[in-house]
One Martini backbone bead per residue (centre of mass of N, CA, C, O) as a GRO file, in nm:
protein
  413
    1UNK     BB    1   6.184  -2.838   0.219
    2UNK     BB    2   5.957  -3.137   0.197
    3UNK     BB    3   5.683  -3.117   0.166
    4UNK     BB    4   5.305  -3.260   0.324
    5UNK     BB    5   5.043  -3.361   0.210
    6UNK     BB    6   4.737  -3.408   0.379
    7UNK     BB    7   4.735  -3.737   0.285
    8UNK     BB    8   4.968  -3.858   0.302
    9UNK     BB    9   5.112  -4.204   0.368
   10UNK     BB   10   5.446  -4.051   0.446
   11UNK     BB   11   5.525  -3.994   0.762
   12UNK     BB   12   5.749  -3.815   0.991
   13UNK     BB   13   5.527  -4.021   1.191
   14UNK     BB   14   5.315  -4.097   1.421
   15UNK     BB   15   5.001  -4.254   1.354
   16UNK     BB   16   4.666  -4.230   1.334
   17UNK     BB   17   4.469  -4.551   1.328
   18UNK     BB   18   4.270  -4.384   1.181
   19UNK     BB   19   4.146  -4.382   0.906
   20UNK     BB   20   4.275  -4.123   0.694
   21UNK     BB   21   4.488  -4.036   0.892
   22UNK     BB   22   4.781  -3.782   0.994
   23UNK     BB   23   4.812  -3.776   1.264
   24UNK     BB   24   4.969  -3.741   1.576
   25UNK     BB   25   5.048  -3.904   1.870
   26UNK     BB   26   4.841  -3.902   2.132
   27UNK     BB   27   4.932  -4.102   2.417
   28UNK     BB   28   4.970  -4.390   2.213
   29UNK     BB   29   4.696  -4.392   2.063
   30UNK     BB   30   4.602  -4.117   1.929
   31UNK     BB   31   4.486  -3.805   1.806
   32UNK     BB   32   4.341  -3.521   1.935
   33UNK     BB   33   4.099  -3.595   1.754
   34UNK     BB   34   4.081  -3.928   1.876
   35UNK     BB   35   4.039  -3.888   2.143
   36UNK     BB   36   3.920  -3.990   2.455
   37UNK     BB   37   3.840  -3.772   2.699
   38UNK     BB   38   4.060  -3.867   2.922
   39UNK     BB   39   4.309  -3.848   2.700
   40UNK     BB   40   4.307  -3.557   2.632
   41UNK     BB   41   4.296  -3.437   2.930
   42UNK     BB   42   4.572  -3.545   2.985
   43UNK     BB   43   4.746  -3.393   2.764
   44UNK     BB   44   4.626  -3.098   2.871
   45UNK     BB   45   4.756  -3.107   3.116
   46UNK     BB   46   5.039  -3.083   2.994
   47UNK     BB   47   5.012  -2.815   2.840
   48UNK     BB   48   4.978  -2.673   3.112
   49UNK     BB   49   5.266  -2.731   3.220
   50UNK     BB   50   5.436  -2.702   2.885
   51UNK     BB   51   5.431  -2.884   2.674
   52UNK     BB   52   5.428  -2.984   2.381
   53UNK     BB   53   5.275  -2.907   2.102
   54UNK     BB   54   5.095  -3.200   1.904
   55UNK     BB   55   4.950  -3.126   1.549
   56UNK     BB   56   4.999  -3.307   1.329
   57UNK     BB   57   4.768  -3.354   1.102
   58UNK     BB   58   4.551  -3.226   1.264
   59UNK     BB   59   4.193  -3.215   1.249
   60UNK     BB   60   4.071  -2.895   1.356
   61UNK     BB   61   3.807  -2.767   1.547
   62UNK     BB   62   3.714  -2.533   1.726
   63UNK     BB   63   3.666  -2.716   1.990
   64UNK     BB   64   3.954  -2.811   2.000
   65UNK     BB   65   4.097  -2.507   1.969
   66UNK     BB   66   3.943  -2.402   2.252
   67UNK     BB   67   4.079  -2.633   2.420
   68UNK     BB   68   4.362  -2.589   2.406
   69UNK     BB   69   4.343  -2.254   2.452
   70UNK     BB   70   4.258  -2.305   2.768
   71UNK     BB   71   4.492  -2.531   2.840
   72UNK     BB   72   4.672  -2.316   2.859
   73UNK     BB   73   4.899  -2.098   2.971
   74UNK     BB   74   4.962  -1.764   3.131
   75UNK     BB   75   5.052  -1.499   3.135
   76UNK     BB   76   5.034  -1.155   3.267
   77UNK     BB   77   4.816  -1.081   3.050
   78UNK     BB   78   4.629  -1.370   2.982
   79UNK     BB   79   4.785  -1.534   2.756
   80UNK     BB   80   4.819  -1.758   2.565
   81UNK     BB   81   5.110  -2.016   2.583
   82UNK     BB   82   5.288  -2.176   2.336
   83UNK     BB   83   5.483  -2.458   2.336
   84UNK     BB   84   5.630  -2.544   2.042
   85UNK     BB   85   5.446  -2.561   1.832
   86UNK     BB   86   5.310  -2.852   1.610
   87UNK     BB   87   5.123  -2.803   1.274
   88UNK     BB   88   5.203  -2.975   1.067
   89UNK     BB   89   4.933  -3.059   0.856
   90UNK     BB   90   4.731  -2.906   0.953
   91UNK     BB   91   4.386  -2.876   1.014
   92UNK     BB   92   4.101  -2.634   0.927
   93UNK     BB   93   3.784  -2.619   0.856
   94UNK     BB   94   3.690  -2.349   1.023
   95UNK     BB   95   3.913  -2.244   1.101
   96UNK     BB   96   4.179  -1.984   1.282
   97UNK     BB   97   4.199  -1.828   1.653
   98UNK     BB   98   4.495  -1.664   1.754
   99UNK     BB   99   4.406  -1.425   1.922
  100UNK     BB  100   4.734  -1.324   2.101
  101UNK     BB  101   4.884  -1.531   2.113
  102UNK     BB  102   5.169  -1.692   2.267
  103UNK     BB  103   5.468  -1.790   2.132
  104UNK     BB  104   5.735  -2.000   2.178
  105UNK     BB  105   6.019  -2.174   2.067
  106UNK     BB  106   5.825  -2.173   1.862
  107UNK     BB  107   5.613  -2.236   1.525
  108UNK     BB  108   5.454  -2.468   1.308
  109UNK     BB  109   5.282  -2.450   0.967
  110UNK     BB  110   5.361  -2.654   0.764
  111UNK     BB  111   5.128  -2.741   0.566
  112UNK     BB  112   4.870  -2.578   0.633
  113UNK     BB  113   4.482  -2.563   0.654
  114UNK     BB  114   4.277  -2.327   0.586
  115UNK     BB  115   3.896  -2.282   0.541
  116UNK     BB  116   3.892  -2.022   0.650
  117UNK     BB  117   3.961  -1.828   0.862
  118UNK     BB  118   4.275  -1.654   0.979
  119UNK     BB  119   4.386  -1.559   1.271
  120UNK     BB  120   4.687  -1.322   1.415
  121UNK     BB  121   4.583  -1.120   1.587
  122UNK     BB  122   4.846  -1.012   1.825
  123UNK     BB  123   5.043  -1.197   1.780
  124UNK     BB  124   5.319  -1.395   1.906
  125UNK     BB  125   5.675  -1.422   1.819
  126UNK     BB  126   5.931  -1.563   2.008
  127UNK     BB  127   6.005  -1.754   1.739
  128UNK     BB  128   5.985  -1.892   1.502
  129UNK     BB  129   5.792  -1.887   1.220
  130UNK     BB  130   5.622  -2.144   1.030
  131UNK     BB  131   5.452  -2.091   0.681
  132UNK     BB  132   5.502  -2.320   0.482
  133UNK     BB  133   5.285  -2.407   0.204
  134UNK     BB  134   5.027  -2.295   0.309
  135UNK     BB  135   4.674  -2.229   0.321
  136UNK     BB  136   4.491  -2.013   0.264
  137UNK     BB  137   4.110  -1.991   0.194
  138UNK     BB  138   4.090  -1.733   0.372
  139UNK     BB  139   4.081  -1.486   0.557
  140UNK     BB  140   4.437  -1.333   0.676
  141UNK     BB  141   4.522  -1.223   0.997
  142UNK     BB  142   4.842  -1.033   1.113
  143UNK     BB  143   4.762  -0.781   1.258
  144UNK     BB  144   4.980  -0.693   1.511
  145UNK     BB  145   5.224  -0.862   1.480
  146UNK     BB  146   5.484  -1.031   1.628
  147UNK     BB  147   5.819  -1.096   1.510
  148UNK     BB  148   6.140  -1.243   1.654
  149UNK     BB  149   6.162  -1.429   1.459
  150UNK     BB  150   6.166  -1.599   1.224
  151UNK     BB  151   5.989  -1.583   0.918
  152UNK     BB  152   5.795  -1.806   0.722
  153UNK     BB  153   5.587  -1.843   0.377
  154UNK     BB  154   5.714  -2.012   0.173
  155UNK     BB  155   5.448  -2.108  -0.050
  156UNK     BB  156   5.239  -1.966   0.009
  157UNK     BB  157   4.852  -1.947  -0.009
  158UNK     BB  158   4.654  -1.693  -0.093
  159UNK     BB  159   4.322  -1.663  -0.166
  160UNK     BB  160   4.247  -1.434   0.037
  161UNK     BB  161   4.284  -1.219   0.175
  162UNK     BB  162   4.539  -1.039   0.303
  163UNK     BB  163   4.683  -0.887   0.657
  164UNK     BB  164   4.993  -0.704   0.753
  165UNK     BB  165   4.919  -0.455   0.999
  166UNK     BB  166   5.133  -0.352   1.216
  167UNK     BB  167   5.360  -0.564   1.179
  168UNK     BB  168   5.682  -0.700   1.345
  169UNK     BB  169   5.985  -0.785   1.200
  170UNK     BB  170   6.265  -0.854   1.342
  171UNK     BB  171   6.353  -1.055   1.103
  172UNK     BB  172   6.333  -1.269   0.903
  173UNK     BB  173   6.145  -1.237   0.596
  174UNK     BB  174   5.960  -1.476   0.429
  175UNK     BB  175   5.811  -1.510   0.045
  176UNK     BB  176   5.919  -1.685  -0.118
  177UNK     BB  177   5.670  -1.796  -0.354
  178UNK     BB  178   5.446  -1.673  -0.290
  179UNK     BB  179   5.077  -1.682  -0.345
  180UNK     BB  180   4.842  -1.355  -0.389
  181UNK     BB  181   4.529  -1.395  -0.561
  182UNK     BB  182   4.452  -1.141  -0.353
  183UNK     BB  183   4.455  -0.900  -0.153
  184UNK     BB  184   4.755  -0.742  -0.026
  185UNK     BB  185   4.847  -0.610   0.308
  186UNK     BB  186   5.113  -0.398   0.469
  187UNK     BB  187   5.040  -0.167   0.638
  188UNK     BB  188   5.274  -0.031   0.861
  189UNK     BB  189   5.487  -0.226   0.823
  190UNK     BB  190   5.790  -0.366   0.999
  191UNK     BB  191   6.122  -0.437   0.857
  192UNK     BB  192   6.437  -0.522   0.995
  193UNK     BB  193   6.533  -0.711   0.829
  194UNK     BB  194   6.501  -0.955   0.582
  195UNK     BB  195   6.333  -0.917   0.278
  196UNK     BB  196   6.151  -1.163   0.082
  197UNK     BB  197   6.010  -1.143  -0.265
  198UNK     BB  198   6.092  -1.398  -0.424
  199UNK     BB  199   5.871  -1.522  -0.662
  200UNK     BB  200   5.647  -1.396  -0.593
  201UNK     BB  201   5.285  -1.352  -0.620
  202UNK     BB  202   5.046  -1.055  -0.746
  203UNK     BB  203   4.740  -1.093  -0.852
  204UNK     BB  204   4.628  -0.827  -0.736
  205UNK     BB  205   4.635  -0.613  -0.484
  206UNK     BB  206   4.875  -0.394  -0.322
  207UNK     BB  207   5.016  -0.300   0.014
  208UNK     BB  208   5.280  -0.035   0.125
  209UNK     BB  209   5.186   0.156   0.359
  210UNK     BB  210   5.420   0.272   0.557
  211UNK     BB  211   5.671   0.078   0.517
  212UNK     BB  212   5.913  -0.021   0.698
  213UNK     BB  213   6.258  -0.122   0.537
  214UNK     BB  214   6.547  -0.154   0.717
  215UNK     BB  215   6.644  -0.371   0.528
  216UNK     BB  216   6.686  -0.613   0.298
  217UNK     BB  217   6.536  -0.578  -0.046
  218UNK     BB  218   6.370  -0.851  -0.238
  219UNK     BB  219   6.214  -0.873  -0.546
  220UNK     BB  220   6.265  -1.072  -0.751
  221UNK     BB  221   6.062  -1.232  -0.988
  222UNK     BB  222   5.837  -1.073  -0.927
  223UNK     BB  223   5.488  -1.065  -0.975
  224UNK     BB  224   5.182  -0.768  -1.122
  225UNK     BB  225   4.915  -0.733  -1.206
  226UNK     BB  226   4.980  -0.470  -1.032
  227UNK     BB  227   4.998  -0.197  -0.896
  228UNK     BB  228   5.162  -0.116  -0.639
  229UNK     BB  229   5.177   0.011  -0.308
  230UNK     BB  230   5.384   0.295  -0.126
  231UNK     BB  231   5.278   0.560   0.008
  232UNK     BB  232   5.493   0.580   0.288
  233UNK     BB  233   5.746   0.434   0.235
  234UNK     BB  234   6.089   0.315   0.360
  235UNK     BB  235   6.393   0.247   0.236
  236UNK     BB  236   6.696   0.217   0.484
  237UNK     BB  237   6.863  -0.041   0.347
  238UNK     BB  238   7.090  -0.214   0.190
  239UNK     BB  239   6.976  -0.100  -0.114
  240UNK     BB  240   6.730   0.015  -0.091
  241UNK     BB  241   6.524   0.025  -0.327
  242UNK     BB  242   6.429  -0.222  -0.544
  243UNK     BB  243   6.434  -0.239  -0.866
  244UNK     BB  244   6.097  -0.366  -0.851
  245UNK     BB  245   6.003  -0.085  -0.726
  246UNK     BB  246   6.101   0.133  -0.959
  247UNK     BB  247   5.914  -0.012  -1.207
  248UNK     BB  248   5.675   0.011  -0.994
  249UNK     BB  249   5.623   0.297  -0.967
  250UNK     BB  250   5.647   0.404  -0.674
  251UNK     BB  251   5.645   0.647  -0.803
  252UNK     BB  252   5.286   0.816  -0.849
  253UNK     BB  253   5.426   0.942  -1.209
  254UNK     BB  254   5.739   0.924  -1.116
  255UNK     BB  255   5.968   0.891  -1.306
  256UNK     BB  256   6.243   0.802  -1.444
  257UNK     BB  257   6.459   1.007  -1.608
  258UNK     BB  258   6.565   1.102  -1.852
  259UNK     BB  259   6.923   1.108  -1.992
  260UNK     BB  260   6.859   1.378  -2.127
  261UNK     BB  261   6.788   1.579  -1.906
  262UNK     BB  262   6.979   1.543  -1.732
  263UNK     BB  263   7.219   1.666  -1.953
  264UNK     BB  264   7.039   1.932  -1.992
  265UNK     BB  265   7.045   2.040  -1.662
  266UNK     BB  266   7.365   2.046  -1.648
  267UNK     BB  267   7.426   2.254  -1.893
  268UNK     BB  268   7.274   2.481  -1.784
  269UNK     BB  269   7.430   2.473  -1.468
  270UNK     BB  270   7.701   2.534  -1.634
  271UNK     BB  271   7.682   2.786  -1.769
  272UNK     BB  272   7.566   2.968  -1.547
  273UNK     BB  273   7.849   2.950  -1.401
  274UNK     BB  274   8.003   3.068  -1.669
  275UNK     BB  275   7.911   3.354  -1.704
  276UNK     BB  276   8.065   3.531  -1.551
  277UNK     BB  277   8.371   3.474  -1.622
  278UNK     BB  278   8.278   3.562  -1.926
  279UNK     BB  279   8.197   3.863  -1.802
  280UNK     BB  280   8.463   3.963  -1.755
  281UNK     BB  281   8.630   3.886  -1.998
  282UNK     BB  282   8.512   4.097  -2.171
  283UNK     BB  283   8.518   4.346  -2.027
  284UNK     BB  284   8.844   4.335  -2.019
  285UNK     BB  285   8.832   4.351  -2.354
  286UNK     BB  286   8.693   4.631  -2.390
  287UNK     BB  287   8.883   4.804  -2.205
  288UNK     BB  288   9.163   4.691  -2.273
  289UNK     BB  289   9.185   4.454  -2.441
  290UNK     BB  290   9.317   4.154  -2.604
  291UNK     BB  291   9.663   4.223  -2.477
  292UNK     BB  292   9.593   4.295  -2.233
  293UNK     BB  293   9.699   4.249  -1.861
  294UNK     BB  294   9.605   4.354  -1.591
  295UNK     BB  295   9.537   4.351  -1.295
  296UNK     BB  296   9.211   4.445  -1.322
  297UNK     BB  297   9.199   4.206  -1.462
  298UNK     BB  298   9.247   3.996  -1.265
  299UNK     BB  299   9.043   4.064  -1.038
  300UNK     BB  300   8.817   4.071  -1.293
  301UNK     BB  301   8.802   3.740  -1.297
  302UNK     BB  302   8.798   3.638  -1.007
  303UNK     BB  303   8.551   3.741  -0.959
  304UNK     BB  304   8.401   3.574  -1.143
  305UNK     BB  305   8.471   3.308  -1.030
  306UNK     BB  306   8.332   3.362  -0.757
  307UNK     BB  307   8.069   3.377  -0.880
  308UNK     BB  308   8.023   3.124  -0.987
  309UNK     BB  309   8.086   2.944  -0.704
  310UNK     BB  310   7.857   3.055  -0.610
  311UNK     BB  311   7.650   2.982  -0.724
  312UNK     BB  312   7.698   2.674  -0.739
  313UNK     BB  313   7.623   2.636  -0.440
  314UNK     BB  314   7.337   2.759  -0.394
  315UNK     BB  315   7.228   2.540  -0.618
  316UNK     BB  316   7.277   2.327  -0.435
  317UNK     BB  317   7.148   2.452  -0.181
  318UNK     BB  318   6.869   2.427  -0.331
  319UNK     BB  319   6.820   2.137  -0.417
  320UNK     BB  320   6.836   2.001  -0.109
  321UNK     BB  321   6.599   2.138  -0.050
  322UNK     BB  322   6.371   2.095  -0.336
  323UNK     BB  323   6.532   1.913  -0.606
  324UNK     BB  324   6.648   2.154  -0.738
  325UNK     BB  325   6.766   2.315  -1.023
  326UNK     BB  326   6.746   2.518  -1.232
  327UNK     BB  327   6.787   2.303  -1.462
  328UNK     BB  328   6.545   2.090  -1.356
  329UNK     BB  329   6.315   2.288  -1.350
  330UNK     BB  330   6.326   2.321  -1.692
  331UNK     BB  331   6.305   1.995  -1.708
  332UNK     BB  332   6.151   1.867  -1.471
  333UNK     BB  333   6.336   1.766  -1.223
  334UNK     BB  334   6.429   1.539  -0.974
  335UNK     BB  335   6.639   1.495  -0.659
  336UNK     BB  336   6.588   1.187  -0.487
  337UNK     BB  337   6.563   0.962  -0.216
  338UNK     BB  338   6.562   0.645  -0.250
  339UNK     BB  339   6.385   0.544   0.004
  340UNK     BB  340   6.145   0.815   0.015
  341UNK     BB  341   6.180   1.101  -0.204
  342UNK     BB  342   6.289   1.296  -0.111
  343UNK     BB  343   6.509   1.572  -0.023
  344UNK     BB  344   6.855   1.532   0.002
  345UNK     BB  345   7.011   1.780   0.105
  346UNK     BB  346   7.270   1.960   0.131
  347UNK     BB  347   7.511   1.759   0.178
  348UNK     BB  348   7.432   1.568  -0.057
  349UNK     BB  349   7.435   1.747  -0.267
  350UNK     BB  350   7.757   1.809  -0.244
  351UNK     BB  351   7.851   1.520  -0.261
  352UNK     BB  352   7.773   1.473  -0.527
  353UNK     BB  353   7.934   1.674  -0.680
  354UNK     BB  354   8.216   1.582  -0.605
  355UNK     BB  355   8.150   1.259  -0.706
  356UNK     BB  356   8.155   1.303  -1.013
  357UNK     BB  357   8.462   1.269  -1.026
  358UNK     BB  358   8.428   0.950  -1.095
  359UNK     BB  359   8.220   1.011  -1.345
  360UNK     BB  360   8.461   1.108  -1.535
  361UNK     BB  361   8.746   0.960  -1.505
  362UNK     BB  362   8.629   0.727  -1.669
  363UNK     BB  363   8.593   0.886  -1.941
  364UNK     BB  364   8.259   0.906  -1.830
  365UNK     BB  365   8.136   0.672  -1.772
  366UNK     BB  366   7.901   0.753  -1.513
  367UNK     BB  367   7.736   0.919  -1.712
  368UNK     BB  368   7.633   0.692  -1.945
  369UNK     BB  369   7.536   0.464  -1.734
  370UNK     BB  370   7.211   0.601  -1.753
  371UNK     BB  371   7.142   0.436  -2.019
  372UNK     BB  372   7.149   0.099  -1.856
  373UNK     BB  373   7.048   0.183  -1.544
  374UNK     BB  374   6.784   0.045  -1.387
  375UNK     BB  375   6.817   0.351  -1.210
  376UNK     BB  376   6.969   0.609  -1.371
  377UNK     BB  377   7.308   0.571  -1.226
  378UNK     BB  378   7.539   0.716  -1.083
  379UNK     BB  379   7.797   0.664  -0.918
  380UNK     BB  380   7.694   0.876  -0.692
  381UNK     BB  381   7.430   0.762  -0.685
  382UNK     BB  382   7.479   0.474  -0.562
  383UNK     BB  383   7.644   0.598  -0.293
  384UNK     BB  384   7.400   0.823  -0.238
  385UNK     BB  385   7.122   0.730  -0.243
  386UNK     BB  386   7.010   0.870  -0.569
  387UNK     BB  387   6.765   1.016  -0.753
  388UNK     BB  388   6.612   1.089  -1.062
  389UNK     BB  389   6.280   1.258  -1.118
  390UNK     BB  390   5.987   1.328  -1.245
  391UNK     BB  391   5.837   1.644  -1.157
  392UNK     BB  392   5.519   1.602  -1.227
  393UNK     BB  393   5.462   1.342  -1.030
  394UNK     BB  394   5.600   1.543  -0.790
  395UNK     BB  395   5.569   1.533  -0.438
  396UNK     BB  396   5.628   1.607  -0.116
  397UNK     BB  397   5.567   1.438   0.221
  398UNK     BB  398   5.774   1.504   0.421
  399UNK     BB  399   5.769   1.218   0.643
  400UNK     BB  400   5.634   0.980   0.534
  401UNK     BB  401   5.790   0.951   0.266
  402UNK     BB  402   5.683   0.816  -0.025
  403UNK     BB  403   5.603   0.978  -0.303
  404UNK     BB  404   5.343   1.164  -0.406
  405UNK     BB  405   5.128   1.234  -0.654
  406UNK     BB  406   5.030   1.523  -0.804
  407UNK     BB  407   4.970   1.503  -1.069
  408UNK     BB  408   4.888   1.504  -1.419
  409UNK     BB  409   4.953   1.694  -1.604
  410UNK     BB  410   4.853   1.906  -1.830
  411UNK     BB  411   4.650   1.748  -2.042
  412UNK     BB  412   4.686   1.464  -1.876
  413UNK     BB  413   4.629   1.111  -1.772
   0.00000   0.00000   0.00000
């Protein structure tokens, strides 16, 4: 869609007369804001009725934006109703209070200018809501804003603070090439649709604070002057944390694992597992010599191998709680749920293990993988959403989600 700058003198609306002005006609005489008393009233009186609110292009100022939601049907809660609101290109100079209100099918506000405040503070919308283009001037609050259609953001710009505290977006949430000049927060919210923040910009500081995102989470070429903030946040969506997720250090302090790590504490997991095994064999050449084979040393081979695969079992169920084998633990190492950060749990560490099977197959390709792979996921990782971060940096939040960082190892900064 292709925005129109409030200035523009060819817009696809009838104009109001007043010279400089691009309102739509209320009326078939002026914009809301150049009606004489009579006619505004008459206007209102339609809004109070259900008619659709026409304010595109037009400059509202606090007394007539006050006038507006006056005018407005109320629901059961006593909340102003606005039945599909069109704003585009409105402007606000002294900013705007829509706290509370319910737009019902539908609200655009394309390409609109806030001069101040703009609160949408425990707003409800219950169609499509649309800020594409909009320019917010203030500080710009949607806390506890419940979006059930979908959400349109795109090309948005906040100059001042932006706050989108416990808002609920129910579908589809659209921020592609946003841009966040100074602080925006998302604490508390939860996005269960697909999430789009593809080429937005975030020049100062972001948290994603204990954010919810159960669609699929979209960063491509964002990009952040700071580290955003994940603290206790959860991707539970197909495709779990996006790739600029994981690069923007989700989990603070704790990278993901070297390659060689990972290599150094499979072989000692593996070696671990063949000692038994191994010491059965010599044990069996001690008694009986390198040539003799007898029952008995068939019996005492098997125990040795049962003892291997009980290691191996145990070490896998001790992983799934803690997120450490032997071998991980020694590296500092843990395997930890993509979504989350949490311990992979028992049945996930032991299918991690089958699937391995996966990356032997071609070759060793999967084993490989994580030289290249921008999460250094193997074919398992990737099937069963686990990756490995270094464990200095790692410790679990219980329940809260994505892991906070322990602290710096011991002499590091």
């Amino acid at each position: 869609m292709t925005l129109i700058e409030t200035d523009a003198a060819d817009v696809p609306w009838d104009r109001c007369p007043q010279p400089g002005c691009i309102g739509a006609l209320a009326g078939m005489e002026a914009c809301l804001a150049h009606l004489d008393e009579p006619g505004l009233a008459s206007v209102l009186a339609g809004v109070r009725r259900g008619r659709v609110l026409d304010a595109r292009g037009v400059a509202i100022d606090a007394e007539l934006l006050s006038r507006i939601l006056a005018a407005c049907p109320r629901d059961d809660c006593g909340r102003p109703v606005v039945n599909r609101g069109r704003f585009d290109c409105a402007s606000f100079p002294a900013g705007a209070t829509f706290e509370g209100v319910v737009f019902i099918k539908g609200v655009s506000f394309d390409g609109s200018r806030f001069d101040g405040d703009a609160s949408f503070k425990s707003t409800r919308f219950e169609g499509p809501a649309r800020f594409a283009g909009s320019s917010f001037k203030g500080p710009a609050s949607f806390d506890e804003a419940s979006f059930d259609g979908q959400a349109w953001f795109g090309g948005a710009t906040f100059s001042a603070p932006a706050s989108f505290g416990h808002s609920e977006f129910s579908n589809l949430a659209w921020f592609g090439r946003a841009e966040f000049e100074t602080d925006a927060a998302f604490d508390d919210a939860t996005f269960r649709g697909t999430t789009n923040f593809d080429d937005a910009g975030f020049r100062c500081h972001v948290r994603f604070a204990r954010t919810g995102f159960e669609g699929e989470t979209r960063l491509a070429r964002a990009s952040f002057n700071h580290e955003p903030r994940y603290d206790g946040a959860a991707f539970t969506g197909r495709g779990g944390a996006p790739e600029a997720a994981v690069r923007q250090l989700m989990w603070k302090g704790a990278a993901l694992a070297p390659w060689r790590d990972r290599a150094a504490a499979g072989l000692i997991d593996l070696g671990l597992a063949v000692v038994p095994v191994v010491g059965a064999g010599l044990v069996g050449v001690v008694l009986e010599g390198p040539l003799h084979y007898s029952g008995a040393r068939l019996l005492l081979t098997v125990l040795g191998a049962l003892a291997g695969v009980a290691f191996s079992v145990w070490n896998l169920v001790d992983q799934g709680r803690t997120a450490q084998t032997i071998g991980k633990r020694r590296l500092g190492i843990c395997l930890v749920r993509e979504r989350d950060g949490l311990p992979v749990g028992v049945p996930r560490s032991i299918g991690r293990h089958a699937l391995h099977l996966l990356d032997t197959a071609p070759a060793g390709a999967g084993w490989l993988r994580g030289l290249w792979h921008a999460k250094r996921q193997t074919f398992a990782d990737t099937l069963l959403k686990t990756l490995v971060v270094e464990g200095r940096g790692w410790a679990p939040t219980g329940s809260s989600g994505i892991v906070h960082a322990a602290g710096p190892p011991p002499g590091g900064g």
